[in-house]
N, C-alpha and C positions, 0 to 999 in steps of 0.2 A: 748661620743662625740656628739650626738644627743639631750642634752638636748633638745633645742626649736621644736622639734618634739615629746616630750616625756615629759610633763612637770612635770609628777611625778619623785621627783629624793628622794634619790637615785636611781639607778636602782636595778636591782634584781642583784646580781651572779648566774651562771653557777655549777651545780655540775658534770659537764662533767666529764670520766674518762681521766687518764693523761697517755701518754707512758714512758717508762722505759728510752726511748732513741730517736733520729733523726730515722724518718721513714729507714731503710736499702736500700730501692729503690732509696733514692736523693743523690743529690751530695752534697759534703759538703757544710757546713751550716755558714754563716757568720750572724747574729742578729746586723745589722744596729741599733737598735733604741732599745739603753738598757737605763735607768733609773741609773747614779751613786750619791747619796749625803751625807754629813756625816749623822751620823744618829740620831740625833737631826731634820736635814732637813726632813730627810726620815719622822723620827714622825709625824712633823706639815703637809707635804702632805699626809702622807695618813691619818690624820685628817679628813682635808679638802674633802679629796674622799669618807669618811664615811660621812660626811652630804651631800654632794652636786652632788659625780660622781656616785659612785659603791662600793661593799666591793672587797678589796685588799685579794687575793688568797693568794698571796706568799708576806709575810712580812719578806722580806729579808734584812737585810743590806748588804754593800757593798759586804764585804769580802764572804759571804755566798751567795748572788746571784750568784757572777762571780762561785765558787764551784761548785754550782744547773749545772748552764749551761753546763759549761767546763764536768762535769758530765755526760750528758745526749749526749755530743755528738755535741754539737754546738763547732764548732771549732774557730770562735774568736770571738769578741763581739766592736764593739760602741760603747763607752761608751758618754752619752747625761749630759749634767745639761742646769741648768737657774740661773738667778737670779733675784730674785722679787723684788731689792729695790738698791740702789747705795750702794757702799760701802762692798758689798760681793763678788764680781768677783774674786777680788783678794786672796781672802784663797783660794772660790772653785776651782781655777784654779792649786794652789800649792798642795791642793787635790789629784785633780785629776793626775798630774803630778805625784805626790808621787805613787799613785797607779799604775798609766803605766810603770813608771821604775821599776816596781820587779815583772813586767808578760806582758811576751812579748804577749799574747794572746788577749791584749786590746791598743785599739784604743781611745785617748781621744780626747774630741770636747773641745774649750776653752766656756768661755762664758764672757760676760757684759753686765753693763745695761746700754743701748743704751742712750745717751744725757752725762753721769756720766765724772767727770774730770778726766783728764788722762786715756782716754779710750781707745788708742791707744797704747800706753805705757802699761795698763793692756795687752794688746793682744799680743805685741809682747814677751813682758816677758815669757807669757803664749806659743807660739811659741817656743822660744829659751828654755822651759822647755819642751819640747817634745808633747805640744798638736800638732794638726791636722787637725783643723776647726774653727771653732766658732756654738752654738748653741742658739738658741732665741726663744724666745715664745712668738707670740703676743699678745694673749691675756691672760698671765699672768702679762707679762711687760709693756703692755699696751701702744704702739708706735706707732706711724703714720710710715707708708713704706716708705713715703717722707719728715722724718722729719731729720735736721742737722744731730742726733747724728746717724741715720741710713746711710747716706750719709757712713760717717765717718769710720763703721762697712765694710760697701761694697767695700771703699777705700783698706782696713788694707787687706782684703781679695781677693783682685785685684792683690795688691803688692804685697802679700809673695804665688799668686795661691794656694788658700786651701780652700775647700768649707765651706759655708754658708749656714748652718740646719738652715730653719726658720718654726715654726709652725704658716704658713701665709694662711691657708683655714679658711671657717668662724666659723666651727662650733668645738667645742662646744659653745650655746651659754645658757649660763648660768648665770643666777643674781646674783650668788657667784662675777662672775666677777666684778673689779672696771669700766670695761668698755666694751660699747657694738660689739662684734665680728663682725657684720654683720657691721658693720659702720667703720672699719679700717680693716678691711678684706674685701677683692674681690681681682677675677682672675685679675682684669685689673691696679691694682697696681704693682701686681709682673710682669705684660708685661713690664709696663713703666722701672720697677728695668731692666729688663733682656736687654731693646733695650737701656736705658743709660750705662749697664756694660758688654758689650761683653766677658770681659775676668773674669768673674765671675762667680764659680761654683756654683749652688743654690739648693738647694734640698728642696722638699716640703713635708713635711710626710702628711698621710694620706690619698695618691692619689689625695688630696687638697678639701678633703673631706669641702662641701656637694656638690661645684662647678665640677664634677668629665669631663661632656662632656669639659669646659671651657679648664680646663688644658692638658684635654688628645690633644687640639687643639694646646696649648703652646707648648705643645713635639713638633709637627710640625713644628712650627715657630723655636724655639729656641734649638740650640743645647747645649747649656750649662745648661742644665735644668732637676733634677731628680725630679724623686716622689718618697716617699716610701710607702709602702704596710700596714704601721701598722694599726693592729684594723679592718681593712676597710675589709678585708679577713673572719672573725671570724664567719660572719652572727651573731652580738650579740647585734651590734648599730641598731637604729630605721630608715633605711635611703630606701628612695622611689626607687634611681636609683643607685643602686651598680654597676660599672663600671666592663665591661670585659676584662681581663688582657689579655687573647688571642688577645683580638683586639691592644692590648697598645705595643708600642719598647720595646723589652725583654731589649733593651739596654741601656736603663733609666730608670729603675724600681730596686730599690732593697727593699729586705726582712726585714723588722723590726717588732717586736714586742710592744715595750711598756713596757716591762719586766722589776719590777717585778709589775708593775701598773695595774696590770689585773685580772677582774674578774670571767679569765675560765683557764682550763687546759693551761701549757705552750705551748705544740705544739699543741693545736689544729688548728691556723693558719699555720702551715706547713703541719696538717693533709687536712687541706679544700684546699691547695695549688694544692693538685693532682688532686682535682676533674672538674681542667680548661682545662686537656685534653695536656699541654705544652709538647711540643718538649724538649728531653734531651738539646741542645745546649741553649734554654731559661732560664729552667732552672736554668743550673749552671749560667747563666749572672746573674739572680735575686736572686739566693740564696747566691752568691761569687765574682762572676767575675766583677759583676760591681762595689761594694763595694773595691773589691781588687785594683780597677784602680783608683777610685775616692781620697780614702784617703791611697792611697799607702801603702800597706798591706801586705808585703811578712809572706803567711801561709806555713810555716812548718809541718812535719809532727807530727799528735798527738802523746802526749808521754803518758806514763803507767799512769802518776799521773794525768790525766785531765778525766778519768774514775774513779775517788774516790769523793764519798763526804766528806766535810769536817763536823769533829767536830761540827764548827758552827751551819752549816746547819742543821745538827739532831738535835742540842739545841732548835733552833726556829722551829721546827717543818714542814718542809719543805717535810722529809721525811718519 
């Protein structure tokens, strides 16, 4: 995430060791910010992550990620996509749907690409087929915060109350990009978003990394407004002023990963989790409870089969 602080890329990976399971001491675990795409998709980003981000630890596909997790002890998961060009929104969305209906243990986000026709009509589809959000990436998709077609996203997401994942911090900012991060990123776009949409849920991954004092300010102002944790936890990005989560609302913060896009053990951001000192009742806000409320999540209890790995996952060498 720190390319422009780090301008040798790739960066290195981690041979950290990995746990068997979710530390025994936390509360259960919900992973906000998973990684779902066919695997084709999957291919061409972790290409892309081999020349430009990091080497990709767990090259999972779908069905063998969700296994890993549900495995280890993570009890539901977010599932994230994008789309880098028009005209794809609408498979990944039926995708994705396909996959939420035959495991109740995932949470899908829709997605579009912002300005694309019938963008609205992609979303609701995607709604009425059991997604749960919408998810965007600025600087993959490449979009002004105040342009039409993002209007139009914050509308659709107004209307049916269902958060809006935006990867709207500046960094990474990297020359792989078609466009410059620092020039359509800043804190002070997504204020403008939050005081025109009061009734807009917005979540900002990466604590809105590299802007971290900016937004921990936003929590302040605006109450419809998350951040998530991913990455930003790991101690593995090149970043000056890492934000202290003791200091931040337990009550707008949730847990994500990045998963399976990572270049260190899985839970070592829930291993570095403990070392902030949090109160049980924080906590479970950021590992569950805020996640559970945001995209209405009734977690059940785990069953015999979410402690097995599958098949898959030994084929690709996961385990």
């Amino acid at each position: 995430m720190a390319a422009s602080q780090n301008p040798t890329l790739p960066l290195a990976g981690l041979d950290d060791p990995e746990g068997d399971r979710v530390p025994a001491n936390l509360p259960p675990v919900i992973d906000a910010h998973v990684h779902f795409f066919p695997d084709n998709l999957f291919d061409a980003v972790w290409g892309w992550f081999d020349q430009f981000g990091w080497p990709i630890r767990y090259r999972l596909y779908t069905d063998a990620l969700i296994d890993f997790l549900l495995a280890r002890g993570i009890r539901h998961i977010v599932a994230l996509q994008y789309a880098h060009k028009a005209g794809l929104a609408d498979g990944l969305n039926r995708y994705m749907a396909g996959i939420v209906r035959n495991n109740a243990h995932i949470t899908g986000l829709a997605t579009v690409f912002p300005g694309e026709r019938h963008a609205r009509k992609i979303l609701v589809d995607a709604f009425n087929n059991g997604l749960r959000g919408i998810k965007l990436h600025s600087h993959v998709q490449c979009f002004e915060m105040d342009s039409f077609g993002m209007h139009e996203v914050y509308r659709c997401c107004s209307d049916f109350d269902l958060p809006l994942v935006i990867h709207a911090g500046r960094e990474p900012k990297s020359p792989a990009y078609a466009c410059d991060p620092h020039k359509i990123c800043h804190w002070t776009h997504v204020q403008k978003v939050l005081g025109a949409y009061p009734d807009l849920k917005l979540v900002v991954p990466h604590l809105g990394a590299d802007e971290f004092d900016a937004y921990r300010r936003l929590l302040d102002q605006f109450d419809h407004l998350w951040l998530d944790t991913t990455m930003v936890l790991a101690d593995y990005l090149p970043m000056p002023n890492p934000p202290d989560l003791a200091s931040m609302p337990a009550d707008r913060l949730l847990f994500g990963t990045d998963f399976p896009n990572i270049p260190y053990a899985w839970d070592r951001e829930l291993r570095q989790l403990q070392r902030y000192g949090l109160d049980a009742p924080a906590l479970r806000k950021i590992l569950a409870e805020n996640a559970m409320a945001l995209f209405r999540i009734e977690m059940g209890a785990p069953r015999r089969s979410d402690f097995k790995t599958s098949d898959r996952a030994r084929e690709q060498g996961a385990v």
